[in-house]
C-alpha positions in Angstrom: 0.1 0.0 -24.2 2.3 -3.0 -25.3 6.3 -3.1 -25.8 6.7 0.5 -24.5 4.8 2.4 -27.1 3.4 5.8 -25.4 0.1 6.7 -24.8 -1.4 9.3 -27.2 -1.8 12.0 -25.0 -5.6 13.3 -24.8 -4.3 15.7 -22.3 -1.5 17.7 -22.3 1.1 17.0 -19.5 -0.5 13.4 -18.8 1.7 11.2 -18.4 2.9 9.4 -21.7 5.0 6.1 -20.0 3.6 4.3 -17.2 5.2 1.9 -15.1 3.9 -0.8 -12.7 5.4 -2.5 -9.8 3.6 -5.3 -8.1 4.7 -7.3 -4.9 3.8 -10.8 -4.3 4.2 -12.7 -1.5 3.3 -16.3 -1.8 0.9 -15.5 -4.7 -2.0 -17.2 -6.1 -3.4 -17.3 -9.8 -5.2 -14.1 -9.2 -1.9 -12.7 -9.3 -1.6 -13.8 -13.4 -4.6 -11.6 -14.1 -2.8 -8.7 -12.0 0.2 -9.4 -14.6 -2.4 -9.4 -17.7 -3.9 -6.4 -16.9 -0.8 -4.4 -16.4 0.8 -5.2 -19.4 -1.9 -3.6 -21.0 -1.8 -0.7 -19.0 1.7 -0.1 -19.0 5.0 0.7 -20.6 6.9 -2.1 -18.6 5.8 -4.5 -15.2 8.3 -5.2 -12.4 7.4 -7.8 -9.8 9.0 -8.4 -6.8 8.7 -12.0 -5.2 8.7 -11.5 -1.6 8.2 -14.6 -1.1 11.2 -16.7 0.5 13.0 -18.6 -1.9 11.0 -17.8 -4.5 7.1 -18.3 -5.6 5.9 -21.4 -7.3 3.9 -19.7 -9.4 6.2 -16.8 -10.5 8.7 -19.5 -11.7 6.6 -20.3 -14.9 6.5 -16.4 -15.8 9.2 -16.1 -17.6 11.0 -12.4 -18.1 10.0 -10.8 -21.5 10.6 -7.0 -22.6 7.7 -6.4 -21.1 7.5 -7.9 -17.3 10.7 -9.1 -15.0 10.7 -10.5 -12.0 13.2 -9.5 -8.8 13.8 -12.2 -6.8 15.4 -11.0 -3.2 14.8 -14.3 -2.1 13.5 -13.2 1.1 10.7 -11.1 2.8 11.9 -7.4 2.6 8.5 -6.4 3.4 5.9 -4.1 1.7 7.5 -1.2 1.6 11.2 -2.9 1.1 9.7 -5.1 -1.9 8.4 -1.5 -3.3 11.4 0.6 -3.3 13.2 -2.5 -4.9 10.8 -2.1 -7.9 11.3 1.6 -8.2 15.2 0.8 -8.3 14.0 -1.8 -11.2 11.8 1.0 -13.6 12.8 2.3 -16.6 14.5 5.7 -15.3 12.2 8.0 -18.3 9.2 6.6 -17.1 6.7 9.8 -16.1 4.7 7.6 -13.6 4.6 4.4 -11.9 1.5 1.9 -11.2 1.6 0.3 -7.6 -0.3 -3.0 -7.4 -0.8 -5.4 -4.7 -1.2 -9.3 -5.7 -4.6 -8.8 -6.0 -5.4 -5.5 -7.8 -6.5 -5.7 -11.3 -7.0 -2.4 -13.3 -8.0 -2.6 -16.5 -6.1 0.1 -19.5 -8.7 2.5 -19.2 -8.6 3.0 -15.5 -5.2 3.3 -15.4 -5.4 5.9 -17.7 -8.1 7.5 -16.1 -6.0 7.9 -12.9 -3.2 9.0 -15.2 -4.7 11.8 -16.4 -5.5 13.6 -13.1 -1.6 14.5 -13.4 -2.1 16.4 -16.3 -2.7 18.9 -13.4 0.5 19.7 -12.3 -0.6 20.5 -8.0 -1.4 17.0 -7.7 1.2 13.8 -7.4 -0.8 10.9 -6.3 -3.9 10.0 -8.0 -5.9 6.6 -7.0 -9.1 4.5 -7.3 -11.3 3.6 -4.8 -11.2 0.3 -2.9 -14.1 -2.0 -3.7 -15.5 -4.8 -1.6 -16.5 -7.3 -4.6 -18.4 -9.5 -2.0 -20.7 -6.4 -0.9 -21.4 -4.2 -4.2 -20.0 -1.7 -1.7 -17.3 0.9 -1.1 -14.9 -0.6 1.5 -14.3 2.4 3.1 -18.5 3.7 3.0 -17.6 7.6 3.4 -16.3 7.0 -0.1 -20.5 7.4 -0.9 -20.7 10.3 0.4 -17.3 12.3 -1.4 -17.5 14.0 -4.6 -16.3 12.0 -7.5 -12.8 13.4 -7.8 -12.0 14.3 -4.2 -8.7 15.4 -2.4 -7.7 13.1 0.4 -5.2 12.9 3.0 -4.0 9.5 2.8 -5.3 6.8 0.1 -4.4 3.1 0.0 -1.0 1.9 -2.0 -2.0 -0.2 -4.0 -3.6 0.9 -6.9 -1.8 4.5 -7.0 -0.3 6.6 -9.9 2.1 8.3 -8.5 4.4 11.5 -10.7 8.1 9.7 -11.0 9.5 12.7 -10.2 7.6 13.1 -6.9 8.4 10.0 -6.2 12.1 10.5 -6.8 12.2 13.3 -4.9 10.5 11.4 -1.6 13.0 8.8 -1.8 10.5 6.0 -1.6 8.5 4.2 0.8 9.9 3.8 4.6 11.4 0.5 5.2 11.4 0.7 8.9 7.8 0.2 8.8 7.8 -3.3 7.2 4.2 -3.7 6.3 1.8 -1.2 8.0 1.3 2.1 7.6 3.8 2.4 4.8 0.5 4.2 2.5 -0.3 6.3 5.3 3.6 7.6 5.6 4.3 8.2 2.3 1.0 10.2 1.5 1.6 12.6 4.6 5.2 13.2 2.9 3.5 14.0 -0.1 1.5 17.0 0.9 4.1 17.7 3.2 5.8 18.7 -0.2 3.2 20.6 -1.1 1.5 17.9 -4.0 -2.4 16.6 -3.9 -3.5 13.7 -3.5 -7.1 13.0 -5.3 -9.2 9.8 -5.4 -11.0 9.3 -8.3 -14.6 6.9 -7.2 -15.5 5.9 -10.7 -12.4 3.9 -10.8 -13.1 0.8 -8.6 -10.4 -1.3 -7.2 -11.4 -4.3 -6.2 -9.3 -5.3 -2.9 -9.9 -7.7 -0.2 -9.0 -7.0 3.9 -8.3 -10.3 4.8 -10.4 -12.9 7.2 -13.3 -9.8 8.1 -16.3 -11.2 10.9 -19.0 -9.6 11.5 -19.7 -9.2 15.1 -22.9 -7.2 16.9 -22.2 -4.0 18.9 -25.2 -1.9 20.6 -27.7 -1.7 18.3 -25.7 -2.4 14.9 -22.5 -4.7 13.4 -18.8 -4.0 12.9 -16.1 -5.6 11.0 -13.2 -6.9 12.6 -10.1 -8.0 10.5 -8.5 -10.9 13.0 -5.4 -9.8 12.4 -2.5 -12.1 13.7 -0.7 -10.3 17.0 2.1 -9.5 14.6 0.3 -7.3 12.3 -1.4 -5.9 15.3 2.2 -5.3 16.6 3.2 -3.0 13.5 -0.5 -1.8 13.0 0.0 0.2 17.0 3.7 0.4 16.5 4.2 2.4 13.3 0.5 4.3 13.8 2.0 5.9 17.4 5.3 6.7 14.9 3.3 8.8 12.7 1.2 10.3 15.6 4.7 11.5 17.5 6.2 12.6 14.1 3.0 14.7 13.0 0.9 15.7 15.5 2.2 19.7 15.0 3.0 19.1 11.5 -1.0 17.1 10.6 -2.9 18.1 13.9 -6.1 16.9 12.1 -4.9 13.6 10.4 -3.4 12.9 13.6 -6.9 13.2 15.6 -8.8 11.5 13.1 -5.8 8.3 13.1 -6.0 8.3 16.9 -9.6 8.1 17.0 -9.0 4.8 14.4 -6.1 3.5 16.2 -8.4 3.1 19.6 -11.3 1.9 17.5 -8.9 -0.9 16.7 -7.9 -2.0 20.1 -11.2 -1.9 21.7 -12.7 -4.0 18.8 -9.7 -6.0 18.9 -9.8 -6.6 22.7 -14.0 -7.2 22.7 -14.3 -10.0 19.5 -10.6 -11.4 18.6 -9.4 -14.3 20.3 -6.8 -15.5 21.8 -7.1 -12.3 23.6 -4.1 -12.0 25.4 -1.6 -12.6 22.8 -3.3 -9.6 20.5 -3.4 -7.2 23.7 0.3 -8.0 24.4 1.0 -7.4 20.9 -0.9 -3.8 20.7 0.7 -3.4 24.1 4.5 -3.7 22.7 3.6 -1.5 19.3 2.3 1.1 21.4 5.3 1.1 23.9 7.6 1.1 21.0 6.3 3.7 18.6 6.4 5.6 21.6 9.8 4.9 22.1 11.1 4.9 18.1 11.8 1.2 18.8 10.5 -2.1 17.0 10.5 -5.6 18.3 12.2 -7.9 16.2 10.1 -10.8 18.0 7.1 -9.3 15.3 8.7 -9.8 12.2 8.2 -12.8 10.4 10.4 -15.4 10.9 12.6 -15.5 7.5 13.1 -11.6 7.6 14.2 -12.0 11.6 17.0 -13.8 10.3 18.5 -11.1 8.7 21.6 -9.3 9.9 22.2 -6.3 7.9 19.3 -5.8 6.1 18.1 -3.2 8.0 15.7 -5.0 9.8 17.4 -4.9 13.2 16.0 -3.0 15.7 17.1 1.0 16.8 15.8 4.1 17.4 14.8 6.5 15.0 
């Protein structure tokens, strides 16, 4: 869907203009194809370099009527870098396209997800996440759900979300910084009464980062090696959302907290050095429980700000 045509609609109430936003934070070339794909897809791409002072790579890509490029010049941070892109769409758009630096959809899955919309109970609709390496589901209870399933929570990246719903939300929660932003905003959305469905014949191909494979009784896990400061936020804005919803989600909230310990005792067993990722867990948990963050866990360039936000209070 080139130069902002519309999509003839196959269904009536799909969405006819699509927008994508996709965040980059010191990129590589896969992020070109991301680009490539989306300008098929959709009506018009916004990227925001979250990289400080600007991405190499994104300097080449120069802005057409198609794609632009919002430079903050600094690490806002996942869900910072998104609502910046939502401030950048086209204000008739009907839906928007979130993609991470590494998600390629091709025009007919977009469309696919798209489509789901037509049905007017259900806001979010996304793909399922793909582990290219494995020919597998990431998440392997994916196997085992109907094709076009309702879910509590799904991944960002890769969502069509209604405009409108999103509108009305107000975006993605910037106190969060990077974790749990996806996990927020879904429980916000059928908080306002919208579905949200996953759609498994649309595969996303998405990658967690450094996984090892370690033995444990009689099989494996996976463990991400997360750096202490991700593990920081990881504990920090998971107790938020357990304090915030554990009257209003009492069954999301059991099922997180069950994941959240999963995470620490893996975490505490196979990552090393041990007692810098303990500490950290140690400190998110404290501080979620307290509606505090630490500004010692935010990356360097976005601890420098002042008034962005980004200092720490109470919620």
């Amino acid at each position: 869907m080139r130069d902002g045509r519309r999509w003839p609609l196959a269904i009536p109430g799909a969405p006819a203009k699509v927008s994508a936003i996709a965040t980059a934070y010191h990129p590589d070339p896969r992020l070109l194809e991301v680009l490539a794909a989306a300008r098929e897809a959709c009506c018009e791409v916004v990227v925001v370099d979250n990289t400080p002072g600007g991405s190499a790579l994104l300097r080449g890509e120069a802005p057409d009527q198609q794609v632009r490029v919002l430079r903050p010049g600094r690490n806002l941070g996942l869900a910072g870098a998104l609502n910046l892109g939502l401030r950048g769409v086209s204000p008739d758009s009907d839906a928007v396209l979130l993609l991470d630096q590494d998600s390629v959809l091709a025009a007919g899955d977009v469309r696919k997800l798209a489509t789901h919309l037509a049905d007017s109970t259900v806001g979010v609709a996304a793909p399922a996440p793909w582990d290219v390496a494995r020919s597998s589901f990431i998440d392997p209870r994916t196997a085992l759900r109907r094709q076009i399933a309702d879910r509590d929570a799904v991944i960002t990246s890769g969502m069509v979300v209604r405009k409108s719903l999103m509108d009305e939300l107000g975006g993605f929660r910037e106190d969060f910084f990077v974790d749990c932003v996806d996990q927020d905003f879904c429980l916000r959305v059928r908080r306002a009464g919208k579905r949200i469905v996953q759609d498994k014949r649309v595969l996303l191909p998405h990658s967690l980062g450094a996984l090892a494979e370690h033995r444990f009784l009689i099989g494996h896990v996976r463990t991400t090696h997360h750096p202490p400061w991700r593990l920081y936020w990881v504990i920090r804005n998971g107790t938020v959302l357990l304090r915030e919803n554990w009257r209003l989600a009492p069954a999301w909230c059991l099922a997180w907290g069950l994941i959240m310990l999963r995470w620490m005792l893996l975490t505490a067993l196979y990552e090393r050095p041990r007692g810098a990722r303990l500490l950290a867990m140690w400190r998110g948990l404290l501080d979620g429980v307290r509606g505090q963050r630490n500004a010692h866990y935010l990356p360097e360039t976005a601890r420098e700000l002042d008034g962005g936000g980004l200092r720490e209070h109470k919620r």
